[in-house]
C-alpha positions in Angstrom: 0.0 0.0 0.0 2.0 3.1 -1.0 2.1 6.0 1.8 0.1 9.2 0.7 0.2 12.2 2.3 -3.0 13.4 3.0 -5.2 10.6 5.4 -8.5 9.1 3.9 -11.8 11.3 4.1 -12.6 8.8 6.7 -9.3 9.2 8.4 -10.8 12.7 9.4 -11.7 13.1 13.0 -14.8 15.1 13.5 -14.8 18.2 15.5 -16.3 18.8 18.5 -17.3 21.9 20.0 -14.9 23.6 22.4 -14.3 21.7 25.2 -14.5 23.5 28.5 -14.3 20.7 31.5 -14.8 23.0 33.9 -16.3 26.8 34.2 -13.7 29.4 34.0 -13.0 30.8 37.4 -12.8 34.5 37.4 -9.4 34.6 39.1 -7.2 32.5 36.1 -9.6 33.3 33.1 -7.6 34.4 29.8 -8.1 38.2 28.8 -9.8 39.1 25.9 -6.9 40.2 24.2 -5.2 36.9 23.9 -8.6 34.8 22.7 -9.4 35.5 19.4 -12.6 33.6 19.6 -16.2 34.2 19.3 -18.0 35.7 22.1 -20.3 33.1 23.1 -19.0 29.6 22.4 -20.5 26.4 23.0 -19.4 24.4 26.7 -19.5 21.0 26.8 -21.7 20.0 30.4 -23.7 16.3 30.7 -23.8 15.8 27.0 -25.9 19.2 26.3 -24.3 21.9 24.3 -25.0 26.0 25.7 -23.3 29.0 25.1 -21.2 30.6 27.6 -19.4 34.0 27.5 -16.0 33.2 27.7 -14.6 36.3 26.1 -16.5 38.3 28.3 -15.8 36.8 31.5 -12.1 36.4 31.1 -12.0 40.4 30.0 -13.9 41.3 33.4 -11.6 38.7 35.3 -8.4 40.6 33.8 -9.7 44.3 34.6 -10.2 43.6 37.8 -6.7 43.2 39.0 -4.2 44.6 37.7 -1.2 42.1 36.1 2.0 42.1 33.9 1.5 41.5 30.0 0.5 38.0 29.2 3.5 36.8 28.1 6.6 37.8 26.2 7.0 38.9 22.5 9.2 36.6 22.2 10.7 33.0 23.5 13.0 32.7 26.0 15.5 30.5 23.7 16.9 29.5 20.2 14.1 27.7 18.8 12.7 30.5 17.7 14.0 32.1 14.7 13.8 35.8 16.4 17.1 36.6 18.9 16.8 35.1 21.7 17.8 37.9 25.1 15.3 35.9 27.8 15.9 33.0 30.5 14.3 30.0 30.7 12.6 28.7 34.0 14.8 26.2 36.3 13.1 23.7 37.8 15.5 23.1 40.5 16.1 25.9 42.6 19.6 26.9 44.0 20.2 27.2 47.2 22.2 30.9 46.8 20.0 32.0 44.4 16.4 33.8 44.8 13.4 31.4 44.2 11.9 34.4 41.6 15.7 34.4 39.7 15.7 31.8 37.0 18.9 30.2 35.9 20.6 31.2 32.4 19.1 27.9 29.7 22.6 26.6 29.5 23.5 25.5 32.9 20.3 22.9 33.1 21.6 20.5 30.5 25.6 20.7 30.6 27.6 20.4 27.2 26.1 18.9 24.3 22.7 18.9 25.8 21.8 21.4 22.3 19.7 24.5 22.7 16.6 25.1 25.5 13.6 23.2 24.4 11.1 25.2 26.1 9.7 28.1 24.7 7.6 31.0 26.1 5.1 32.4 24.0 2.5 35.0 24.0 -1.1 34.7 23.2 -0.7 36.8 20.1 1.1 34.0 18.7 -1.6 31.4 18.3 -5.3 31.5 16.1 -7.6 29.9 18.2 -9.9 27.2 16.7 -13.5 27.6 17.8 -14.3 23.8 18.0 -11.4 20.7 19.6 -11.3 17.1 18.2 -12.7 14.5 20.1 -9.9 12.7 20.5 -8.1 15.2 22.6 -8.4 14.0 26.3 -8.4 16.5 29.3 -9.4 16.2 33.2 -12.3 18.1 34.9 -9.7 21.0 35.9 -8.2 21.8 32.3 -9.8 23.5 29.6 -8.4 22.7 26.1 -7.9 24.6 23.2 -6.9 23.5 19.5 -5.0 26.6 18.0 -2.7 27.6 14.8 0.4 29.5 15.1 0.5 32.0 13.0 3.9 34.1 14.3 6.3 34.2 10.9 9.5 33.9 12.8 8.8 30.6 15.3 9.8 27.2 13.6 5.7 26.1 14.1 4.3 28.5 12.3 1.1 27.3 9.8 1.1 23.8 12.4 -1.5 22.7 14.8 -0.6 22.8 18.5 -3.2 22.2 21.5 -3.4 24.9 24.3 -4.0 23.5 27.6 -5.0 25.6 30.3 -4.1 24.6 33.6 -6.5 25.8 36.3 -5.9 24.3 39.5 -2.5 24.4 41.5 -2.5 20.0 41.3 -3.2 20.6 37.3 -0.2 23.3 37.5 1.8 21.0 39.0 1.4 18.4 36.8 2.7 21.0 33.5 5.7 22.3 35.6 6.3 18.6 35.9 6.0 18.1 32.2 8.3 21.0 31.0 10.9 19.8 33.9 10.4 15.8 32.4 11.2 17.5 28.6 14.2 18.8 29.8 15.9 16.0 31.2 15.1 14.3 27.8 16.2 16.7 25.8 19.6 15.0 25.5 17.8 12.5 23.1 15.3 14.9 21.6 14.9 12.4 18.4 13.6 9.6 20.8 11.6 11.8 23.0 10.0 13.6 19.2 9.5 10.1 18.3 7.6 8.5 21.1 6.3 11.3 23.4 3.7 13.5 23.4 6.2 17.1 22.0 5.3 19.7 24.5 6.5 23.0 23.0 6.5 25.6 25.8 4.1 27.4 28.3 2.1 30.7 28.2 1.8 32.8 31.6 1.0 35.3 32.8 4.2 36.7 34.9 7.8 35.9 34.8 7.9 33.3 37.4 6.3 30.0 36.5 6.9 28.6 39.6 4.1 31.2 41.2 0.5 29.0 41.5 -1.4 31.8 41.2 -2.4 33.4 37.5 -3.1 31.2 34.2 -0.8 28.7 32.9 -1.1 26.9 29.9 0.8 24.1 28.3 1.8 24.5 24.7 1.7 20.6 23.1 1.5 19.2 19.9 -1.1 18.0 17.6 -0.8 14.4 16.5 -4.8 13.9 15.0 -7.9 14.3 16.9 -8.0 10.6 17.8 -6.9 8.8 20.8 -6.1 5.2 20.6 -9.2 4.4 22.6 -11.3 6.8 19.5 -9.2 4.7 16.7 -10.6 1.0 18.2 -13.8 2.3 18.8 -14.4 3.4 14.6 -16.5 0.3 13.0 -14.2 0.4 10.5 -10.9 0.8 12.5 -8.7 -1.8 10.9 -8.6 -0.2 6.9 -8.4 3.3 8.8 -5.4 2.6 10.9 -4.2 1.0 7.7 -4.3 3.8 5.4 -3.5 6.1 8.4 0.0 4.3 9.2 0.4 3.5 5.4 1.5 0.5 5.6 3.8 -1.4 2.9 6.2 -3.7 3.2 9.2 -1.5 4.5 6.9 -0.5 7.1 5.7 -4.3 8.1 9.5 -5.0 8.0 9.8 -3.3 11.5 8.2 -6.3 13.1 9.7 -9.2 10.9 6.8 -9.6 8.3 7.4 -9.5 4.7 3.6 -8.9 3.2 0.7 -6.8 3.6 -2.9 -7.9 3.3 -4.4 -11.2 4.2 -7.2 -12.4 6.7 -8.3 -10.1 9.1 -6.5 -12.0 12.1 -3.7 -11.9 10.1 -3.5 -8.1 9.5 -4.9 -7.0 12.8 -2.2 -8.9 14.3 0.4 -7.1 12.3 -1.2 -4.5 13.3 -1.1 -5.0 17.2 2.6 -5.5 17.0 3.3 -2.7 15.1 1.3 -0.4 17.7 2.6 -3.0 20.6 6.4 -2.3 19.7 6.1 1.7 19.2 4.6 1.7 22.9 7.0 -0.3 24.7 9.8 1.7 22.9 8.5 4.6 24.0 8.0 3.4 27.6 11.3 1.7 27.5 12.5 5.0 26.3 10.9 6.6 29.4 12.4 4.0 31.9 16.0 4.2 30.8 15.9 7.9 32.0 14.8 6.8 35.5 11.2 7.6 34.7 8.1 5.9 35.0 4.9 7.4 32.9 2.1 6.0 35.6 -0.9 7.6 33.2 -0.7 4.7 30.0 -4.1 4.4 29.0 -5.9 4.2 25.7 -7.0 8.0 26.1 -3.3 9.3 26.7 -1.6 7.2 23.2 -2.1 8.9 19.8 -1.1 7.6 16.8 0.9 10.6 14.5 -0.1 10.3 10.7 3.0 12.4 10.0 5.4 10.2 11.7 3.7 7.0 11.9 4.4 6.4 15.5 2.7 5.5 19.3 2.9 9.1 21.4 2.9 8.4 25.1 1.2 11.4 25.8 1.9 14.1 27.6 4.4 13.2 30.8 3.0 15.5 33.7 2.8 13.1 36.0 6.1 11.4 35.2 7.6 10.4 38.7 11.6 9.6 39.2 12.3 6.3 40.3 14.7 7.9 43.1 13.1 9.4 46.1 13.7 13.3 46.1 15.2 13.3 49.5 18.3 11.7 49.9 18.7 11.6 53.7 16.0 8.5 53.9 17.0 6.8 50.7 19.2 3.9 50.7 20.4 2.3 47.5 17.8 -0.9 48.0 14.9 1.7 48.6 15.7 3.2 45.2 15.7 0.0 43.6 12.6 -1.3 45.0 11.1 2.0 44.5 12.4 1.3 40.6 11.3 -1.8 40.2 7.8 -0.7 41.8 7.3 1.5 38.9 8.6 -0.5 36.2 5.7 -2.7 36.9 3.3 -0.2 37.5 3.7 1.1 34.1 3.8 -2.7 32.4 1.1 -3.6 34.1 -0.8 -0.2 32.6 0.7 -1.7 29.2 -1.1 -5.2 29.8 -4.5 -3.4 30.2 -3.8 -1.7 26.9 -2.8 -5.1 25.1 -5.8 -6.6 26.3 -8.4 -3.8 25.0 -6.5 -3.5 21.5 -6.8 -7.3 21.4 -9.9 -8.3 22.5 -12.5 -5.9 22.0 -15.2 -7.2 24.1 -13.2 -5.4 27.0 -13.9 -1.8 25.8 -17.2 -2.7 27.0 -17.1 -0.8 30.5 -19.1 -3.4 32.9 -16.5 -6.3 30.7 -13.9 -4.6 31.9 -14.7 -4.0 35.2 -15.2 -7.7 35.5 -11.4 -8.2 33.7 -9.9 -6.1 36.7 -12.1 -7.5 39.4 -10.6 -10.8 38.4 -6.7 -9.3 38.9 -7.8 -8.0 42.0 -9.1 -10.8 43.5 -5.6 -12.3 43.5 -6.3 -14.8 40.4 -3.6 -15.9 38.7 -3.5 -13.9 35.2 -2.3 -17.6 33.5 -6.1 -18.6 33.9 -7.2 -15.4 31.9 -8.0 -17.7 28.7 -10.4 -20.3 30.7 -12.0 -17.2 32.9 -12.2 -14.8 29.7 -13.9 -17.9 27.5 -17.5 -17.8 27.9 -17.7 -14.1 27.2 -15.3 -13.9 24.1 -18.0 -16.8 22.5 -21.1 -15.1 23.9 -22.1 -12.8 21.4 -18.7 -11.3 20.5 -18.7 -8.4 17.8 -15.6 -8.8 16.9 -15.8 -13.1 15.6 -13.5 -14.2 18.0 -10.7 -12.5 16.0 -8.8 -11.7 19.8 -9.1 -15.0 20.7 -7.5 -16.8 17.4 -5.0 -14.0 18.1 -3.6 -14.9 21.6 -4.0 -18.7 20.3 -1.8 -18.2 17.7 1.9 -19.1 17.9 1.3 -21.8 21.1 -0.4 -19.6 22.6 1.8 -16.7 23.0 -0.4 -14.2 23.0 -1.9 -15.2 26.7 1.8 -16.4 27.7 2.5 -12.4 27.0 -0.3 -11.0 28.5 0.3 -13.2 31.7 3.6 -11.7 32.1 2.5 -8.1 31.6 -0.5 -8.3 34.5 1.2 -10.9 36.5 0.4 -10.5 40.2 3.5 -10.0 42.2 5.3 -7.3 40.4 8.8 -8.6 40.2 7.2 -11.6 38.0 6.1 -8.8 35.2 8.2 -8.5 32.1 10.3 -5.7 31.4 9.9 -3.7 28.1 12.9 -4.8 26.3 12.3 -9.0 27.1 8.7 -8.0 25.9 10.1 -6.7 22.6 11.9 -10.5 22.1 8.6 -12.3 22.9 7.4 -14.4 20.3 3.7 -12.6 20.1 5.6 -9.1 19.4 7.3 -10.8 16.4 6.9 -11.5 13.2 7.6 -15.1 11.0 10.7 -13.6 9.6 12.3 -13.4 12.6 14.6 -16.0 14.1 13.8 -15.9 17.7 14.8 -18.2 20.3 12.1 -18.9 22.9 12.5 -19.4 26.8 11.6 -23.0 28.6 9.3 -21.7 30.5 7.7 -20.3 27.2 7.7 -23.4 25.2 7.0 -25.2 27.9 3.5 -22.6 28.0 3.2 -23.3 24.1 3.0 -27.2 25.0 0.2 -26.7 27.4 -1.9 -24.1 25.4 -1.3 -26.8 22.2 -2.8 -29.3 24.4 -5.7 -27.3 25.5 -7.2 -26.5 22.1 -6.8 -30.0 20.8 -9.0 -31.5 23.8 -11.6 -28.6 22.9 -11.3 -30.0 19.4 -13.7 -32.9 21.0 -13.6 -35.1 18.0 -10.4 -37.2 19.0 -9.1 -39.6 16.3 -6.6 -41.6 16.3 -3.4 -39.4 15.3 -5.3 -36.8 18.0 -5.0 -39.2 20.8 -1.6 -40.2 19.7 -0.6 -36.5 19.9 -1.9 -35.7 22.7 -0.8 -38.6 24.7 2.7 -37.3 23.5 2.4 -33.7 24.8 1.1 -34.7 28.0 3.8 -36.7 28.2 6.4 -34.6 27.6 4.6 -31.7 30.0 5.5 -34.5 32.6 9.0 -34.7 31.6 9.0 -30.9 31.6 7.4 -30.3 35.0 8.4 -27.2 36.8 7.3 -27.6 40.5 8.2 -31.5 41.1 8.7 -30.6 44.7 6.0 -31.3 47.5 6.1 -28.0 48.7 5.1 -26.5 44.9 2.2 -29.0 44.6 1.1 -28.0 48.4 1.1 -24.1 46.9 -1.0 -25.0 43.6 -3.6 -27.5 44.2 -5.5 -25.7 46.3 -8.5 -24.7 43.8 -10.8 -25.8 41.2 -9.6 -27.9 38.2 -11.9 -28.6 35.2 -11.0 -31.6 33.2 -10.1 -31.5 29.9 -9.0 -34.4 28.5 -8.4 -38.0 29.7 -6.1 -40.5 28.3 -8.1 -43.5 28.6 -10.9 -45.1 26.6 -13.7 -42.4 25.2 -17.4 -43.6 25.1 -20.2 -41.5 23.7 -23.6 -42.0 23.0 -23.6 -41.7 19.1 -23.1 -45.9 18.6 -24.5 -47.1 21.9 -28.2 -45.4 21.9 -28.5 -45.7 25.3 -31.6 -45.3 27.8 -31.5 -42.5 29.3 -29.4 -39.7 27.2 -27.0 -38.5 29.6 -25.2 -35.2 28.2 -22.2 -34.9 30.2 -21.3 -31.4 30.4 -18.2 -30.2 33.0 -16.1 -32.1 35.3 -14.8 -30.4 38.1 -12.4 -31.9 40.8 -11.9 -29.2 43.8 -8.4 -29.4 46.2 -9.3 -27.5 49.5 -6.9 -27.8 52.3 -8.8 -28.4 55.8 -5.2 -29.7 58.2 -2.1 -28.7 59.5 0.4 -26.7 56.9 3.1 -28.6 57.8 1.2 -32.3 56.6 -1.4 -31.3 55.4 -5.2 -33.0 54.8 -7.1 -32.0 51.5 -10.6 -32.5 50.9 -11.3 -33.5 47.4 -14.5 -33.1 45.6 -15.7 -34.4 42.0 -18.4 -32.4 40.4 -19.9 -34.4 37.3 -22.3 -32.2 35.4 -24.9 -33.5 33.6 -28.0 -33.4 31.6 -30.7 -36.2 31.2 -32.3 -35.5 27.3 -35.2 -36.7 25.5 -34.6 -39.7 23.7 -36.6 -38.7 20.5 -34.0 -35.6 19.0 -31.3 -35.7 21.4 -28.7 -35.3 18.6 -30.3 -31.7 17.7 -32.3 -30.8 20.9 -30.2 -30.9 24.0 -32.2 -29.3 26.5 -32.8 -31.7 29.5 -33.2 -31.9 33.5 -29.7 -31.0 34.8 -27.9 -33.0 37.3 -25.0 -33.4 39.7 -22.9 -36.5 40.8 -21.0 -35.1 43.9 -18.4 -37.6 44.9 -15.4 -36.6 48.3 -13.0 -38.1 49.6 -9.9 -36.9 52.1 -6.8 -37.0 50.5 -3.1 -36.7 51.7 -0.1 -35.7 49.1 3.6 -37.7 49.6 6.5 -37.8 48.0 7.0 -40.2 45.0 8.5 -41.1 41.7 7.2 -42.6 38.5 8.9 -45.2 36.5 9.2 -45.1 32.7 10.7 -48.3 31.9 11.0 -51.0 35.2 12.5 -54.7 32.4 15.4 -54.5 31.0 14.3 -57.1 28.4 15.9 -56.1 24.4 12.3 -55.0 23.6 12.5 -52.9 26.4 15.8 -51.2 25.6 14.9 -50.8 22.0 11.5 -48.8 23.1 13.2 -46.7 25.5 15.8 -45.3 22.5 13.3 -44.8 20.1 11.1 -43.5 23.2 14.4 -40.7 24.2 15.2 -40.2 20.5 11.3 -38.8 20.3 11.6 -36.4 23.2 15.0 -35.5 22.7 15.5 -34.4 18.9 14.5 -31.4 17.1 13.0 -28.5 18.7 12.7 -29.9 22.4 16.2 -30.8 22.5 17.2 -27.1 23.8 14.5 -27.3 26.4 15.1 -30.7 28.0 19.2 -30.9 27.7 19.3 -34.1 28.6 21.3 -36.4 26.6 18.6 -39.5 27.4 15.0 -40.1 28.8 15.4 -40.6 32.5 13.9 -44.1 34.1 11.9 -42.5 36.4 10.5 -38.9 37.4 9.6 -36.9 40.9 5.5 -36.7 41.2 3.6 -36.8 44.4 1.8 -40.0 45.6 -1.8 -39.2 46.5 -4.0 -41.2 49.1 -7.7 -41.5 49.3 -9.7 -42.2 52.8 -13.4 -42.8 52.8 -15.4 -41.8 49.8 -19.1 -40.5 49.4 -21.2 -40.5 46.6 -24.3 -38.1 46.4 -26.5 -37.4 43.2 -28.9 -34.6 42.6 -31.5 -33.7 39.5 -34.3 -31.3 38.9 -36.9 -34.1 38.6 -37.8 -36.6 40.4 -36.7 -40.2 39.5 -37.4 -43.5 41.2 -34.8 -46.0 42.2 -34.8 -47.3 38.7 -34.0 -44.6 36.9 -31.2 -43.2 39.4 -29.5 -46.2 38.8 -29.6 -46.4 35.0 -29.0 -42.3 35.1 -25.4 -43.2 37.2 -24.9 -46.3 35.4 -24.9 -44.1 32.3 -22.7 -41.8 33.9 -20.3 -44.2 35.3 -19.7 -45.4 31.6 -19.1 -41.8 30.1 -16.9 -40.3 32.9 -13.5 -41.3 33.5 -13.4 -44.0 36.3 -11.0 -42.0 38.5 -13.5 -39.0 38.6 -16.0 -41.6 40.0 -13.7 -43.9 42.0 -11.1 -40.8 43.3 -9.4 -43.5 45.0 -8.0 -44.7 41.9 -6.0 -41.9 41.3 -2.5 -42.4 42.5 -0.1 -40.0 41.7 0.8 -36.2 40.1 2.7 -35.7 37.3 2.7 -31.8 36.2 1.6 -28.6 37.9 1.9 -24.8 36.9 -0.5 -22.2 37.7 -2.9 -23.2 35.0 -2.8 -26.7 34.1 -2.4 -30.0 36.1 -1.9 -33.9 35.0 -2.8 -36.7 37.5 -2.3 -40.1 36.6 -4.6 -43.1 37.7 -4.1 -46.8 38.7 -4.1 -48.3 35.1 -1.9 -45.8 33.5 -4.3 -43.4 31.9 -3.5 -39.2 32.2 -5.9 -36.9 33.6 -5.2 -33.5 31.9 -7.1 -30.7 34.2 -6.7 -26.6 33.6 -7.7 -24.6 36.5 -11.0 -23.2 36.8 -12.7 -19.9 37.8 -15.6 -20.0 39.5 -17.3 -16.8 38.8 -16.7 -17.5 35.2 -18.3 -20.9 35.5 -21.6 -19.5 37.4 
């Protein structure tokens, strides 16, 4: 797609009326000198539109004290093209010098820091619009203006810039903090043009900025009138970001593809790791200067049409990751206090990921219910079996987010896992982000982690056993990964199974024989629909006693059109049991018979060739492997339906039951041992052999 200069007609954002977020108090109002605007213009309150005297109001404001001239005729350094005689504002003050004398621009930076980047302009120099874009975002104490500058001699003259007045002393704050963040980033001013927000300079009122009392306003650019959030909202946002980025194949390059065009997953995955990778360079950007952002949302990143890249926004409330006083900061405070804010801001870029990616979560009340689930202390590596039912509940979108985090083993969740994992010091940093298989493309050689193939192994198992049809090269393959999972275990300790079983575990797939009802034409119908088995620990921590439950869902159908009507009374087979978990091990090969020997090597040259022999480096399969041994006590069985059946039927309805359900998940004593554990997924193996593959279940997802 060749790059044109202008954007598409659709490309366009509309304009808004002016949007005033606040009424204009009478003591930091602009004069009517400085607003070339109409004199009644529309404000913006509860989704009505009224006039309001702005001009008017500001004029009386300004008569009735009196007050310098609002700004300066010219800026205070060399960007402009007019000579430059004034000082820019320091925003650390000396010690031996007076808080209302500002430092010369030259002693901020040091040598080869380039000239001042903040410039002070006048009010004469801009053309105010009488209407903002949409897409510009503001709080409730800002009022924003889109103006023009139209002085001859400044560098932006004929371009767009956004005025931002800053009413309250917090919103004050916040655009002292920005002009103090641009210069200590002025040392790389093509990084910070790149992937920040450019603020220009301020406009006030006297000649200190440091005073809280008069207007201030913030001088940024103008990079479109459409946040991110306003781009993913269009019904058409995929062509428009298209044509808007103009992308070709130099520009799908950056991310290791090679073509343009194809499916819609295809290209909107392109398209998330184009957008993905500008952010977390920009962020990365911010965090190698000892700076976290703390403000990444969808409202604060634009998208520049000129430029082509992710903006950051606007860095007012940049913090330091060094404390400020020095006297109760220790070299381990500092880096805690670092590493605190790395994560803050990652975990800000998982929240983004996730809306760009799935849709359905731009949906407010979604959302909310994608956070609550953080909150609650869930482990984000169950965010695929909680976020299930709702992406295939009426989704908008076709699923499109879904096939994209399945993609690739399943890197797409493995990624989003890492960015809003709980504890913060398991949350990946920006630069192992931009190596993660998800962020890039086919033409890249990448070299992936244990721990993520050992993820992609999992997630491959998963969507097979939700394939339901198993044949005979499914089983085979299957049986293979969850064998090698067990090879791979992570946590083949005691203590790491004592930490992770505690929970709900939904079976997926089982090992053994499969028996439907297609051939059979039983009576009843029994539907089997979830299998649950629940780990709660009721003794000591030290040896400690779990109570296991297995929850067999079912439905009893009609027997005339079961195979197209499967509506039915709804059941559950309850079956507990006490359990206790031991140390144990788990023997591949006990004879050591020719047969034997000659299974085992084809057996080790399976596992151990190709792509998994990086992640096992082992030079032969082991005879045996660590599990847990696990030991049943009494057992009780309990049924429940919504009808009422006689004794007959109850025992043809869990005879029928019995036959379709794994006989471990009916006989728990029967299950022996445990084989793999992570945070998501969970193999236990049963008396006669057979592998019970569970993944770890949500319970507000399944209610």
């Amino acid at each position: 797609m060749a790059a044109t200069s202008p954007p598409l007609p659709r490309t366009q954002p509309p304009r808004a009326p002016l949007l005033l977020l606040t009424p204009a108090p009478s003591t930091s109002s602009l004069p009517a000198t400085a607003l070339p605007v109409p004199r009644s213009l529309p404000t913006v309150t509860a989704g009505r539109t009224h006039p309001m005297p702005v001009v008017a109001a500001a004029a009386a404001a300004v008569a009735a004290r009196p007050t310098p001239p609002f700004g300066l005729a010219r800026p205070l350094c060399g960007v402009s093209a007019r000579p430059c005689r004034g000082r820019r504002f320091r925003a650390e003050a000396s010690s031996s010098a007076s808080a209302s004398t500002p430092a010369p621009a030259a002693s901020d930076e040091g040598a080869g820091a380039g000239p001042c980047p903040v410039v002070r302009f006048d009010m004469a120099d801009f053309a105010i619009a009488d209407c903002v874009s949409v897409g510009l975002h503001g709080r409730s104490d800002e009022m924003i203006f889109e103006a023009t500058v139209r002085d001859p001699s400044s560098e932006l003259y004929g371009s767009t810039v956004v005025l931002r007045q800053l009413m309250s002393s917090q919103a004050k704050r916040r655009g002292r903090r920005a002009l103090e963040v641009l210069k200590k980033l002025a040392r790389r001013q093509m990084m910070y043009h790149s992937y920040a927000m450019q603020v220009h300079g301020y406009v006030t009122s006297g000649n200190d900025v440091e005073l809280d009392d008069g207007p201030f306003i913030l001088v940024h650019g103008y990079h479109g009138g459409y946040s991110l959030r306003h781009w993913l909202q269009l019904s058409d946002w995929l062509p428009t970001l298209e044509a808007t980025l103009a992308l070709d194949e130099d520009q799908v390059r950056r991310v290791g593809d090679d073509s343009v065009g194809g499916p819609a997953v295809t290209r909107q995955l392109r398209l998330i790791r184009i957008l993905m990778r500008d952010l977390l360079i920009g962020v990365n950007y911010l965090h190698s200067h000892g700076l976290a952002h703390t403000e990444l949302r969808l409202e604060n990143v634009h998208v520049s049409p000129i430029d082509k890249h992710v903006k950051v926004g606007i860095l007012g409330n940049a913090v330091d990751f060094h404390a400020n006083d020095t006297r109760n900061s220790t070299l381990a405070s500092n880096d805690e206090r670092r590493k605190m804010m790395i994560a803050f801001d990652m975990r800000c870029v998982g929240f983004i990921m996730a809306k760009m990616v799935l849709r359905e979560l731009m949906d407010p009340s979604t959302f909310l219910e994608f956070k609550s689930f953080l909150t609650k202390g869930d482990d984000p590596a169950c965010l695929r079996e909680f976020l299930l039912p709702i992406l295939c509940q009426n989704s908008p979108s076709g699923n499109i987010g879904l096939q994209m985090l399945d993609r690739h083993w399943g890197a797409g969740w493995n990624l989003l896992a890492l960015l809003l994992a709980t504890k913060p010091d398991k949350r990946i940093s920006c630069v192992d982000a931009l190596r993660h298989p998800f962020l890039c493309g086919p033409k890249w050689r990448i070299s992936p982690s244990v721990d993520v193939i050992r993820w992609g192994l999992g997630s491959t198992a998963v969507r097979m056993a939700e394939d339901y049809i198993y044949g005979r090269h499914q089983r085979t393959r299957l049986a293979y990964f969850v064998e090698l999972m067990e090879v791979l275990n992570p946590n083949s300790r005691k203590e790491n199974w004592l930490n992770n079983l505690p929970g709900r575990w939904r079976l997926l797939y089982c090992t053994g024989r499969h028996i439907g009802l297609t051939l059979r034409q039983p009576s009843p119908m029994i539907l089997i629909t979830d299998v649950f088995l629940t780990f709660a620990q009721t003794g000591d921590s030290i040896d400690p006693v779990f109570s296991l439950t297995s929850d067999i869902g079912f439905k009893i159908m009609a027997e005339s059109d079961w195979p197209h009507d499967k509506s039915g009374s709804e059941g559950t087979l309850s079956v507990t049991a006490s359990a206790r978990v031991a140390t144990g091990r788990i023997y591949i090969h006990e004879q050591d018979d020719k047969e034997s020997r000659i299974t085992s090597s084809r057996s080790s040259r399976r596992y151990l060739s190709g792509k998994w022999r990086k992640v096992s480096k082992m030079k032969e399969l082991p005879a045996s492997l660590p599990t847990v041994n696990i030991t049943m006590d009494e057992i009780d069985v309990s049924m429940s339906c919504n009808t009422t059946l006689n004794v007959n039927s109850a025992q043809k309805v869990l005879q029928e039951i019995r036959t379709q359900t794994p006989p471990e998940m009916f006989d728990l004593s029967k299950i022996v041992c445990g084989t793999y554990i992570d945070a998501r997924l969970m193999i236990l193996r049963g008396v006669n052999g057979s592998a019970l593959l569970f993944t770890r279940s949500n319970c507000t997802a399944d209610s």
